[in-house]
C-alpha positions as CSV (number, residue, x, y, z in Angstrom):
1,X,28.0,13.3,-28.1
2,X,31.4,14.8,-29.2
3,X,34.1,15.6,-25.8
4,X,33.9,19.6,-25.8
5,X,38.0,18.9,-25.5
6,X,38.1,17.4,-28.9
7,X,38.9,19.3,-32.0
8,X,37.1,17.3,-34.7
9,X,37.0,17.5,-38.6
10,X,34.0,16.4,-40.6
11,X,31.9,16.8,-43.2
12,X,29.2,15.3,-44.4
13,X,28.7,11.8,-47.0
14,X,26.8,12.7,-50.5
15,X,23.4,13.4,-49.5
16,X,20.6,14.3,-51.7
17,X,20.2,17.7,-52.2
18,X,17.3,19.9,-50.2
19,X,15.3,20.3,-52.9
20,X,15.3,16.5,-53.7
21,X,14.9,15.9,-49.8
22,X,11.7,18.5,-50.1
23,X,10.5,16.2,-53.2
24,X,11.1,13.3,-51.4
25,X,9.5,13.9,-48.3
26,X,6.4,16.2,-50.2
27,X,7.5,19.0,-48.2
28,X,5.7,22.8,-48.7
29,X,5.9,25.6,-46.8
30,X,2.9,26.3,-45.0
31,X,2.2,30.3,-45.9
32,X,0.0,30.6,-42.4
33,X,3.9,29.6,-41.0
34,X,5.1,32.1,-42.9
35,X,7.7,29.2,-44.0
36,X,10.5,30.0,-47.0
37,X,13.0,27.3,-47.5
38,X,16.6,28.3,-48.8
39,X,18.0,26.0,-50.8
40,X,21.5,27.4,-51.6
41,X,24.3,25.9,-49.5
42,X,27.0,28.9,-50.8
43,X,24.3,31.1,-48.7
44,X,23.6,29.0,-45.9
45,X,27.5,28.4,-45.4
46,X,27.4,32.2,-45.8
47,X,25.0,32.5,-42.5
48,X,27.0,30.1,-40.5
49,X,30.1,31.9,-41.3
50,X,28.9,34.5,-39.8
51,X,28.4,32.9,-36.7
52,X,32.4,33.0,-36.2
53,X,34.2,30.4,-35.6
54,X,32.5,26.8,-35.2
55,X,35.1,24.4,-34.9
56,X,33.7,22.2,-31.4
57,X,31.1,24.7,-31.1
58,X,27.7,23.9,-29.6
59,X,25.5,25.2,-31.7
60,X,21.2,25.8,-31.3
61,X,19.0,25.9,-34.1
62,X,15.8,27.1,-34.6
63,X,13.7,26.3,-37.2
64,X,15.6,23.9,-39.5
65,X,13.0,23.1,-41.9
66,X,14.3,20.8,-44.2
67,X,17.9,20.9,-43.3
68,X,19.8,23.8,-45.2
69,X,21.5,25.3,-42.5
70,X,21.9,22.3,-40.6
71,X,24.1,20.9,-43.3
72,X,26.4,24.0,-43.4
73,X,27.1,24.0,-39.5
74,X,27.1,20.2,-39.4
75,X,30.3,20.5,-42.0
76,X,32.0,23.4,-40.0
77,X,33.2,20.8,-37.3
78,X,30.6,21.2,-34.8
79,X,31.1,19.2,-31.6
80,X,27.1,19.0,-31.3
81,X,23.8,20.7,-32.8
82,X,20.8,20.7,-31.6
83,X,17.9,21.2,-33.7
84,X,14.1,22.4,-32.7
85,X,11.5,21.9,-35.0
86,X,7.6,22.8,-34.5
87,X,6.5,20.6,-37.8
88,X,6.4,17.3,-37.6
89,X,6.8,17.3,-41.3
90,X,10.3,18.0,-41.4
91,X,11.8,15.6,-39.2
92,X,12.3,12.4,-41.1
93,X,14.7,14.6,-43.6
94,X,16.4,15.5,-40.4
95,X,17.1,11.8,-39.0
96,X,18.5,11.7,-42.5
97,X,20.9,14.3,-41.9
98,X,21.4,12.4,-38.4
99,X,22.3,9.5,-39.6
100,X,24.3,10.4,-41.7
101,X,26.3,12.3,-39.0
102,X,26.6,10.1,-35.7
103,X,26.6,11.9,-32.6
104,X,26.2,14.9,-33.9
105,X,22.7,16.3,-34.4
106,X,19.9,15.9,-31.8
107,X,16.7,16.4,-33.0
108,X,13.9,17.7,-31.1
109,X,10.3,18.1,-31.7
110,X,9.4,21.5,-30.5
111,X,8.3,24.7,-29.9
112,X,11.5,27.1,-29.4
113,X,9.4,29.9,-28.1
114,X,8.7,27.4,-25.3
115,X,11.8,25.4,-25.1
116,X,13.9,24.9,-22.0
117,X,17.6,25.6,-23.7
118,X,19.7,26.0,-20.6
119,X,19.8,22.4,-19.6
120,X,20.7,21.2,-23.2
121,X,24.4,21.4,-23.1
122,X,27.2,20.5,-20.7
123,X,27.7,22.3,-17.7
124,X,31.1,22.9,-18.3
125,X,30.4,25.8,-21.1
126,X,29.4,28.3,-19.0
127,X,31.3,31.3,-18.5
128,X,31.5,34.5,-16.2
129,X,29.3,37.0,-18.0
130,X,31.9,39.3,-18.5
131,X,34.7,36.5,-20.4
132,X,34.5,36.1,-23.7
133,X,31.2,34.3,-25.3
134,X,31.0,30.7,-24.3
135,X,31.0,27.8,-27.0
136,X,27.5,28.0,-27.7
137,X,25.8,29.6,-30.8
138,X,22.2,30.1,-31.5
139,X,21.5,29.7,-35.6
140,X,18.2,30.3,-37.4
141,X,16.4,30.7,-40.4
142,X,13.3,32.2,-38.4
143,X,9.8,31.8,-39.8
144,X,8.7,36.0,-40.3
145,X,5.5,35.2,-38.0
146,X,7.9,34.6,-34.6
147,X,11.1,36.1,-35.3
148,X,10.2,39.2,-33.4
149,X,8.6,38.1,-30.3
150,X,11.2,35.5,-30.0
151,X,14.2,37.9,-30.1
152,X,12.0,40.3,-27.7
153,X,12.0,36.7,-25.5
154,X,15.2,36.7,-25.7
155,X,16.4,39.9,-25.6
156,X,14.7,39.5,-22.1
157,X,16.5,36.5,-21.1
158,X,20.0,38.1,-22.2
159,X,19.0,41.0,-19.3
160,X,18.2,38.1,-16.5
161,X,21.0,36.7,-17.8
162,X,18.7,33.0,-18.0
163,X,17.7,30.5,-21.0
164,X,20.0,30.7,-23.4
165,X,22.3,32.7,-21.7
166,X,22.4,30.7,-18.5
167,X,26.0,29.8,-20.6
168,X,27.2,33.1,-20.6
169,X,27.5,35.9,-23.4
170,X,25.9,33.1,-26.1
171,X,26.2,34.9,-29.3
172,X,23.1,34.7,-31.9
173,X,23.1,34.8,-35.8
174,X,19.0,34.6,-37.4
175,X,17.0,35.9,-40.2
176,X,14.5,38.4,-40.1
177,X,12.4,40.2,-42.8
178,X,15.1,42.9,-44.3
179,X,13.0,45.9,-42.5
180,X,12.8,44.4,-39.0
181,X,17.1,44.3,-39.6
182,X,17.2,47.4,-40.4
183,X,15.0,48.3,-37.2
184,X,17.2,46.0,-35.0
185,X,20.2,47.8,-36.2
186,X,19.2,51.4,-37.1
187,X,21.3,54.5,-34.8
188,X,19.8,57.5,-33.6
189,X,17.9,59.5,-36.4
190,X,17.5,57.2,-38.6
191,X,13.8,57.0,-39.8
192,X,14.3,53.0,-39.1
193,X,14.9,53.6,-35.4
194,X,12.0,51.9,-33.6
195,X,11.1,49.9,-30.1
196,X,13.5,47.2,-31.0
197,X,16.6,49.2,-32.2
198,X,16.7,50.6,-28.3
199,X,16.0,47.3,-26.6
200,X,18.4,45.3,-28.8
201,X,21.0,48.1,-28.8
202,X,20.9,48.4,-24.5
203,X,21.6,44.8,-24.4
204,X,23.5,43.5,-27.4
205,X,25.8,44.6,-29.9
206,X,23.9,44.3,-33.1
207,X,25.5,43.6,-36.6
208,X,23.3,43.6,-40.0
209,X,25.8,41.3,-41.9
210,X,24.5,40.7,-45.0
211,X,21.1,40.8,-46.9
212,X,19.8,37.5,-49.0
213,X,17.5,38.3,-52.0
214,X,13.6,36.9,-51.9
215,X,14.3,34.8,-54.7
216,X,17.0,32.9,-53.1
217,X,14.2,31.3,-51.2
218,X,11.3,29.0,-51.5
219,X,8.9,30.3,-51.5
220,X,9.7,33.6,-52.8
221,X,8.7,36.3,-50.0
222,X,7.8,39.8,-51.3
223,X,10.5,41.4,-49.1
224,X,14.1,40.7,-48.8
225,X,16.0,38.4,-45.9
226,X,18.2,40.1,-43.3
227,X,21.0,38.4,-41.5
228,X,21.7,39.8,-37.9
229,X,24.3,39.2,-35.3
230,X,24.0,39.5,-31.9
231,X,26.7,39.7,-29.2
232,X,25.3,40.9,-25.4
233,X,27.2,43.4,-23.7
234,X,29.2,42.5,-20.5
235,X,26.9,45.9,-18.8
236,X,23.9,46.8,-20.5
237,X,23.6,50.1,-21.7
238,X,20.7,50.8,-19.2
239,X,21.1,49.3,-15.6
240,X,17.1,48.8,-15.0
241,X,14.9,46.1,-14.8
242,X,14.0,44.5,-18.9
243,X,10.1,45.5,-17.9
244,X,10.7,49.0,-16.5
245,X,12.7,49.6,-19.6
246,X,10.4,48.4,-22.3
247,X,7.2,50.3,-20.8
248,X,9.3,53.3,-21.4
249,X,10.5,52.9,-24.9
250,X,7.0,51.3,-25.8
251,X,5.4,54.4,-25.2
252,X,7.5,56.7,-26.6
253,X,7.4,54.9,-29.8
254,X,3.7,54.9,-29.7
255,X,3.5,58.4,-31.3
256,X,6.3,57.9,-33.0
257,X,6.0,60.4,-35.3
258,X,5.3,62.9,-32.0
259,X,7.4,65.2,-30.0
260,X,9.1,62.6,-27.8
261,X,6.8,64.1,-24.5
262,X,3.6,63.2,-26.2
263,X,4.6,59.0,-25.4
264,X,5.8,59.7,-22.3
265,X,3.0,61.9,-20.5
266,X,1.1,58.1,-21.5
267,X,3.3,56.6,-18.2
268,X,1.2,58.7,-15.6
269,X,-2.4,59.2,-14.8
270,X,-4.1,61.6,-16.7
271,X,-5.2,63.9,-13.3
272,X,-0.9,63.9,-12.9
273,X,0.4,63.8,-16.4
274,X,1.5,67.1,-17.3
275,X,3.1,67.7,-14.2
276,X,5.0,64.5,-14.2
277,X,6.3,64.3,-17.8
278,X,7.3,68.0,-17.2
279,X,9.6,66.3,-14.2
280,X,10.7,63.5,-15.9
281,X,11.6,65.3,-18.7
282,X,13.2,68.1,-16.6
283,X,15.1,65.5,-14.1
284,X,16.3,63.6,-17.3
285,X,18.2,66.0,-18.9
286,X,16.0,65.7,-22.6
287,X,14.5,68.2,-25.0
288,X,10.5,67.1,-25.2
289,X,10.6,68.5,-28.6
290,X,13.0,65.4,-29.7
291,X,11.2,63.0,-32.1
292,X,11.2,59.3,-30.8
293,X,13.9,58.4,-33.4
294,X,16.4,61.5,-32.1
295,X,16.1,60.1,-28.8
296,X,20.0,58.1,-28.0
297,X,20.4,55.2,-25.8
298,X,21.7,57.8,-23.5
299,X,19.1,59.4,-23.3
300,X,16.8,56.4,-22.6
301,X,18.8,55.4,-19.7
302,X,18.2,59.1,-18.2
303,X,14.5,58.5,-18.4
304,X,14.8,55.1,-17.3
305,X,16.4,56.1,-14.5
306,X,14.5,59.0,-13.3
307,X,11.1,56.9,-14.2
308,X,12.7,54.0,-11.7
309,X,13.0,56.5,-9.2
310,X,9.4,58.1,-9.8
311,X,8.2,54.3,-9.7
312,X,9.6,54.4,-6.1
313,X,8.3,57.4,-4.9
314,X,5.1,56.5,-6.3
315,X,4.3,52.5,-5.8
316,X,1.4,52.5,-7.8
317,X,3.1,53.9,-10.6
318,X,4.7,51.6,-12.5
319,X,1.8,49.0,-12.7
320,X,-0.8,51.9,-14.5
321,X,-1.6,51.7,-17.7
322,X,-3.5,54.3,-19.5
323,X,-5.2,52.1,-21.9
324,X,-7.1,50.9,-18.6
325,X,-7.7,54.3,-17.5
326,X,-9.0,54.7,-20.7
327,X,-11.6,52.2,-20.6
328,X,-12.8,53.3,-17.1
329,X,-13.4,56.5,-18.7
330,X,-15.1,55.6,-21.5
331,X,-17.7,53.1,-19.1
332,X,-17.9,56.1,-16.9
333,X,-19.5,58.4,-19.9
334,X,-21.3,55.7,-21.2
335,X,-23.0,55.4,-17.9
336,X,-23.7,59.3,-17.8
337,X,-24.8,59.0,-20.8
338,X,-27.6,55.9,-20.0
339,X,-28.6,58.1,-16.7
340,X,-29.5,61.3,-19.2
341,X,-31.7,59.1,-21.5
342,X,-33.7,57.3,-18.7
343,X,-34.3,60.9,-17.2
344,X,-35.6,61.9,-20.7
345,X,-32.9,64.3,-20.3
């Protein structure tokens, strides 16, 4: 593979276009995959773009499919791309792209929600969390079906500071269905503002860059294509565990359209619970008649905080869940209830 010293120029030979490769190779997108190929290189040079600046980048992509995207980083210099692909369908149109690029593109069959990442590229790309974003880029055109547990994975691995970004600050550039964008991205107030707006704002600072029609893909999708970019923060926003942090923002949004108290009562056992939000609340500084979406990063780090230390004073705390108490409830009646009819009661 390319010397991550070297500047290099290339671009690729004439190769046949995606949608002959697609003909070629009898390629469809698989709806159960939720799979939408797009086939205009002026928007997939768009996406990498982007990115920033390529030139003897490493670069990781997910989901390549047939190759669009791969093209358009392949021909901004890359030193090496890796690509990981879950169907076996689309990889002989990738060695083509391979071959036609020597040294270049590594091609793995895969699952990226299982792949091991930090081992893939040299050593000597990492950098000190809080220097500037190492050489490596994460690209993808995301199938809708895993784009948000796979940010969630790795919104989780940017906190531990693991996986991806074992090489530092690694910067990220995907797709996601135009509304989950708008989630990612949306500020306090806005009727957007959801679970993943907090736990990708804490972390990262997230950029909707630019939104690509349906029609500009194959398959059509009824909804339009966000592009987001991700940068993590040298401190998070909230200095708590990734776990402690998401049970907290979970259940707020729960009753999202609730006074914010409503969700968080839901931490602590019933027999303690309006005592303990009234503390929590109290400790943390916040209004319980905020609506989920009014609540600030700010303030989610106050009830982080003063949930961390609750969690503490209270070891059992933090692993209940009141779903389970819930259940336990319910079996308890229903058992009250059999005793009453074998009685004749």
């Amino acid at each position: 593979m390319a010397a991550s010293g070297t500047l290099s120029t290339f671009r690729l030979p004439p190769l046949p276009t995606i949608r002959e490769i697609i003909k070629l190779f009898r390629l469809q997108a698989v709806k159960q995959l939720s799979q939408n190929f797009l086939l205009d290189l002026r928007l997939t040079d768009k996406i990498v773009r982007k990115a920033g600046n390529l030139t003897n980048a490493y670069v990781y992509e997910v989901g390549p499919g047939p190759g669009g995207i791969t093209r358009s980083i392949l021909n901004a210099s890359v030193a090496e791309l890796l690509v990981v692909e879950k169907d076996i369908r689309f990889i002989p149109g990738l060695q083509m792209l391979s071959d036609a690029a020597p040294g270049k593109l590594r091609i793995v069959h895969g699952d990226v929600l299982t792949f091991k990442i930090e081992k893939a590229f040299p050593e000597s790309l990492k950098r000190q969390w809080e220097d500037d974003p190492p050489n490596v880029h994460i690209i993808g055109n995301l199938p809708f079906s895993v784009s948000t547990p796979l940010i969630i994975k790795w919104l989780e691995n940017v906190s531990q500071r693991d996986g991806p970004f074992a090489y530092g600050r690694t910067q990220m550039t995907l797709t996601f269905q135009k509304e989950v964008a708008e989630r990612l991205t949306a500020g306090t107030g806005s009727k957007q503002r959801s679970r993943l707006s907090v736990m990708a704002q804490y972390l990262c600072s997230v950029q909707h860059v630019f939104t690509i029609p349906g029609r500009a893909f194959v398959p059509k999708p009824e909804v339009d294509v966000g592009v987001v970019h991700f940068t993590p923060l040298t401190q998070p926003r909230i200095q708590q565990p990734f776990n402690l942090v998401e049970k907290v923002v979970q259940n707020v949004f729960q009753f999202r359209r609730k006074y914010c108290h409503r969700g968080l009562g839901m931490l602590f056992p019933e027999a303690q619970r309006l005592e303990s939000t009234e503390k929590l609340l109290q400790l943390a500084d916040v209004d319980p008649t905020l609506r989920p979406r009014q609540l600030s990063i700010s303030h989610f780090k106050s009830l982080c905080d003063v949930y961390r230390k609750m969690c503490d004073e209270d070891p059992n705390l933090f692993a209940y869940n009141f779903r389970d108490e819930l259940k336990r409830n319910k079996s308890k009646n229903q058992e009250k209830e059999d005793d009453r009819e074998s009685y004749g009661l």
